[in-house]
C-alpha positions in Angstrom: 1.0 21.5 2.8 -1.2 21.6 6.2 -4.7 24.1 5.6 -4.8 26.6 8.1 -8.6 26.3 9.7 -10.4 29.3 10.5 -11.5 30.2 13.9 -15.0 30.6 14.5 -16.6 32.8 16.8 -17.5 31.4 20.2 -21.1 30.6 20.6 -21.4 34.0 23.9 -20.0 36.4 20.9 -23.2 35.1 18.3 -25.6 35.9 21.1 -23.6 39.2 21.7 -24.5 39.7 17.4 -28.2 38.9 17.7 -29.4 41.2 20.6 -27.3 44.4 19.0 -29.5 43.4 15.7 -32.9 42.9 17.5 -32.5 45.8 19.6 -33.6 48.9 17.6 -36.9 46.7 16.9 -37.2 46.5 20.9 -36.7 51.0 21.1 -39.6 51.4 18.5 -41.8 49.0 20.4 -41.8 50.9 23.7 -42.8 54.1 22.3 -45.3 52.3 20.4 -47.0 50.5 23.4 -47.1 53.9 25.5 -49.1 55.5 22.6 -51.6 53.3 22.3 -52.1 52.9 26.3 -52.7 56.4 26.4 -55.2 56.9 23.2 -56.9 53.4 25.0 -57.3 55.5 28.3 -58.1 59.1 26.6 -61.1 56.9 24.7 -62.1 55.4 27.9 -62.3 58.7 29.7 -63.6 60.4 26.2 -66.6 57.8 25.6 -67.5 56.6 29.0 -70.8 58.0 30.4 -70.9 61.2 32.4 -71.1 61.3 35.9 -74.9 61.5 37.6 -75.8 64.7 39.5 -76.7 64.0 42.9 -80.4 63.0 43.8 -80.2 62.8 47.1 -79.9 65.7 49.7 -77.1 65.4 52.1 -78.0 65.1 56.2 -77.8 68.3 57.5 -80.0 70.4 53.9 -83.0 70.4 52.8 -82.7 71.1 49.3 -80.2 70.9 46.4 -80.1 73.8 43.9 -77.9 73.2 40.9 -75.9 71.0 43.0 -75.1 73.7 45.6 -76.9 73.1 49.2 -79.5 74.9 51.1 -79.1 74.7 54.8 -81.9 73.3 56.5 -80.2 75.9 60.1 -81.2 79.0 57.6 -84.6 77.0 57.1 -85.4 77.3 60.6 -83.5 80.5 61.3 -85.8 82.5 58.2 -88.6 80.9 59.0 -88.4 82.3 62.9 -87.6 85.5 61.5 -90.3 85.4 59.2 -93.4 84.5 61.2 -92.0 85.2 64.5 -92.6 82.1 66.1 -90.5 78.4 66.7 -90.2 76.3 63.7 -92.0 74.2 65.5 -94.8 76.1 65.2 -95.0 77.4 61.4 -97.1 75.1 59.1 -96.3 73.2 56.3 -97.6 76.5 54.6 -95.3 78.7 55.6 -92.3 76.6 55.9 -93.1 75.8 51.8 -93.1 79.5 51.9 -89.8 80.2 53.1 -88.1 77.2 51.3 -89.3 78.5 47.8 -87.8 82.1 48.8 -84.8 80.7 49.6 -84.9 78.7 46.4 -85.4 81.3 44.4 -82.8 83.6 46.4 -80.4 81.0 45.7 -81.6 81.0 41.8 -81.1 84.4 41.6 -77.2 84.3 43.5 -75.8 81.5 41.1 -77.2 83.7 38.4 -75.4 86.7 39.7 -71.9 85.2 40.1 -72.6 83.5 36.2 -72.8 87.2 35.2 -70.1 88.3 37.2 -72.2 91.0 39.1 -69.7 91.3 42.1 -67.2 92.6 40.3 -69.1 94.9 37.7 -72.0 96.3 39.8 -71.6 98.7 42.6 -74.7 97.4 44.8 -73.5 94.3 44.5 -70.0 94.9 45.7 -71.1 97.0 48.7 -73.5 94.3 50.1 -70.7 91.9 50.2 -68.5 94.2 51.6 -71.2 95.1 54.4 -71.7 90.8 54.7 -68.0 90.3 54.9 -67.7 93.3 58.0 -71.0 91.6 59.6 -69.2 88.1 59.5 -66.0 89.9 61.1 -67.7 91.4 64.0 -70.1 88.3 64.6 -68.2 87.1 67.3 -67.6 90.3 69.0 -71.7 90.6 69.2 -72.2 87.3 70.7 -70.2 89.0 73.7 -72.2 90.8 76.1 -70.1 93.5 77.9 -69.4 93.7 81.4 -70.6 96.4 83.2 -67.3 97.4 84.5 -66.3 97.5 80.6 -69.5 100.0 80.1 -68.4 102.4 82.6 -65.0 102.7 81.4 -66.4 103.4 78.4 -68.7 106.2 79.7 -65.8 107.7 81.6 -63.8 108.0 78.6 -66.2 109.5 76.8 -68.6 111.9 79.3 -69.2 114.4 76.8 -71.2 112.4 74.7 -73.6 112.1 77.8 -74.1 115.5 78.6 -77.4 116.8 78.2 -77.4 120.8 76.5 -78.2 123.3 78.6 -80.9 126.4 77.8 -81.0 130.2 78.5 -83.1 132.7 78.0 -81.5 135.6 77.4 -81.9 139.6 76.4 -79.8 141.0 73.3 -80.1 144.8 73.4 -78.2 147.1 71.1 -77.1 150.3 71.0 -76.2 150.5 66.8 -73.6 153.4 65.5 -73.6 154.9 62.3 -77.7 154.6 61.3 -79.6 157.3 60.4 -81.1 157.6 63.4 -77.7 157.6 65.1 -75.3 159.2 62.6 -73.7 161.4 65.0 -72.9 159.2 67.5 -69.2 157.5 67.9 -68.3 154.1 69.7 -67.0 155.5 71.8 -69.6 157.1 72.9 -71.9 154.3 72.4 -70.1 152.2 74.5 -69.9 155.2 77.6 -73.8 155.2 77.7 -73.8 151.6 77.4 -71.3 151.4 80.6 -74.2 153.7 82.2 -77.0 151.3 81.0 -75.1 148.5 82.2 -74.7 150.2 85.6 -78.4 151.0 85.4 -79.5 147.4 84.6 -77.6 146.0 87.6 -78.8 148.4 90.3 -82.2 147.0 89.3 -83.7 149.1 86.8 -85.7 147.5 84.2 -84.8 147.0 80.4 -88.1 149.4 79.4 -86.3 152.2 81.4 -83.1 151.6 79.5 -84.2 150.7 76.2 -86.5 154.3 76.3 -83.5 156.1 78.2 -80.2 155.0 76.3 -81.8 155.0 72.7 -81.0 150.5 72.9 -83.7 148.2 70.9 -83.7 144.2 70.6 -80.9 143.1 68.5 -83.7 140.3 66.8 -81.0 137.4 66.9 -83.1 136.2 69.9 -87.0 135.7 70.7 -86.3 136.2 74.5 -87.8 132.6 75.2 -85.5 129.8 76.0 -83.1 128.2 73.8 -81.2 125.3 73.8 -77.5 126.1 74.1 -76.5 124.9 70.6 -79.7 127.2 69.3 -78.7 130.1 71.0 -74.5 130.2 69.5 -76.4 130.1 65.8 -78.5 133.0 66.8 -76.6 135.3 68.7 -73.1 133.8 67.0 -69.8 133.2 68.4 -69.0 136.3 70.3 -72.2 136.9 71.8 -72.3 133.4 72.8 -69.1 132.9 74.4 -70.0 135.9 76.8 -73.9 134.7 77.3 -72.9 131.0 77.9 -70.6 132.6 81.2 -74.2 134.2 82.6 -76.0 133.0 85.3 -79.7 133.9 86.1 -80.4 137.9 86.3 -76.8 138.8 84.9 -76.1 141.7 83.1 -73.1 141.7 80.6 -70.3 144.0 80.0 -70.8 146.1 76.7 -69.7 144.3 73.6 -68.8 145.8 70.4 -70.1 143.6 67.4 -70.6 144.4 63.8 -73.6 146.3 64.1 -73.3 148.0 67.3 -72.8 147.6 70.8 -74.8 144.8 72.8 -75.5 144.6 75.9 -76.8 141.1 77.2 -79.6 140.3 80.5 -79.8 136.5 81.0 -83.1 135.8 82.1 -83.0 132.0 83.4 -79.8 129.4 82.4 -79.9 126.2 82.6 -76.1 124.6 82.8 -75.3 121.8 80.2 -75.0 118.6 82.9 -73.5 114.9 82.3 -76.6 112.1 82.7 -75.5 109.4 84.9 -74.4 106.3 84.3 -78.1 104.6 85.3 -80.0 107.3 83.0 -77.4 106.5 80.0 -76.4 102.9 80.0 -78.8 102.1 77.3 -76.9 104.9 75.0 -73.8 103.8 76.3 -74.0 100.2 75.8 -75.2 101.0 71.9 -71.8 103.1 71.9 -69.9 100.6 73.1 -71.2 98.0 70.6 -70.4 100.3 67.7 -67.2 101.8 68.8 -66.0 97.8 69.3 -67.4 96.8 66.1 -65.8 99.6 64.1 -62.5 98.6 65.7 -62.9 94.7 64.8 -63.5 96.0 61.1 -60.9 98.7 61.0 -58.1 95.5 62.4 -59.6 93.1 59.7 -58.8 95.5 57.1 -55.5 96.0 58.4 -54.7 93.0 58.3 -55.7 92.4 54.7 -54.0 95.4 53.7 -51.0 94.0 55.4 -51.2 90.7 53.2 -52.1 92.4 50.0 -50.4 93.8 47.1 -51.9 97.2 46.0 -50.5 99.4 43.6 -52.0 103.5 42.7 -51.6 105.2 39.8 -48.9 107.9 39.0 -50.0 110.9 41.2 -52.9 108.7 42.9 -53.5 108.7 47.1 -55.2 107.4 49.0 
């Protein structure tokens, strides 16, 4: 009887066998080796000796304050504005001076922001507001204005320029209803004031008609000049609007008021007048500058309006 051999397995099938059993060793070891790189470079980064602050001041400052640079520009700029002369000029005093100001400015800033003063104190809040508008507008004020600029402004706005006028002016008053003059109507008040009107403008004087009509001084005027804007408070609206249509040595129509029925004698009037451009271009040109800068801060606000998110309370408006 012939033995029946059995086959063995080709030597590319035992290789096949021996990776598939080494290879869950080889998925542990990966993991393994990625652990330990990291702890290596945590403990590298962990242990290794902190970095050195700077000690040395960058070109361009002149001192270092917690690591946070001091300008030598704002040296010079304060020390100008303090001593009012070049940098050039100042001594070693004074520009020691200035630098331990602005040292101790800078101290006290850092110090501010570490207690968060910007956003929990008021004074704090507004000065940077007020910093950030003056940064907005510094370009606009290193722009002088034409002169053909100026005078459009002052054309637009002429009224600002006009100079107040003056009058000096004569409240008489016939009154109704005192004791003196119980009897006596308005009506008939204001016939004899139609005669003392009459009387006033054929020349005679306000003695003769004060004595002959029964009138007296009102006391809302002192009969000296007054500026215009003086002269509405005292004698108030409805006097004023018929004393401000006056010229010198006219008499007034009778008026019924509150308290009687005036009669009015302007004395001297001076009409309100616009300054010209010469005499106001100083004025103007301050105008000008303000009216431009308010506009420069009102567009910057738009515009960070426009790019911000702001929500109001139920039932708040702004």
């Amino acid at each position: 009887m012939t033995e029946l051999s059995v086959a063995r397995p080709p030597s590319a099938l035992k290789q096949r066998l021996a990776a598939l059993a080494r290879r869950p060793q080889r998925s542990l070891a990966l993991p393994a080796c990625g652990i330990a790189i990291g702890l290596a470079v945590a403990c590298f980064g962990l242990f290794r000796p902190a970095s050195r602050p700077g000690t040395v001041v960058p070109p361009g400052y002149v001192a270092l304050v917690n690591q946070k640079g001091v300008l030598m520009s704002d040296l010079i700029s304060q020390t100008e504005s303090e001593t009012g002369a070049e940098f050039s000029d100042a001594s070693p005093a004074e520009r020691s001076r200035v630098l331990r100001e602005m040292i101790n400015e800078e101290l006290l800033v850092q110090r501010g922001l570490a207690l968060d003063l910007p956003e929990t104190t008021t004074e704090v809040r507004d000065t940077m507001a007020a910093a950030v508008n003056a940064q907005v507008v510094a370009p606009l004020l290193a722009i002088a204005p034409s002169d053909a600029q100026l005078h459009a402004f002052y054309d637009t706005h002429r009224a600002k320029y006009t100079t107040g006028g003056t009058m000096t002016v004569h409240d008489l008053v016939l009154h109704v209803g005192g004791y003196q003059n119980a009897d006596q109507s308005v009506a008939q008040a204001e016939e004899d004031a139609v005669e003392a009107v009459y009387q006033l403008r054929s020349g005679a004087s306000i003695d003769y008609v004060m004595e002959h009509f029964g009138f007296v001084d009102s006391g809302r005027v002192d009969n000296t000049e007054e500026l215009d804007f003086a002269a509405k408070i005292h004698l108030g609206a409805k006097l004023y609007q018929v004393a401000e249509t006056l010229g010198d040595g006219e008499v007034s129509d009778p008026i019924v008021d509150t308290d009687g029925v005036h009669v009015l004698v302007m004395d001297q009037r001076e009409l309100p007048s616009v300054a010209d451009f010469s005499v106001a271009r100083a004025q103007v040109y301050s105008d000008y500058r303000q009216a431009e800068l308010q506009r420069a801060t009102q567009e910057n606000l738009a515009v960070l309006r426009s790019e911000a998110q702001i929500l109001l309370a139920p039932g708040e408006t702004e």
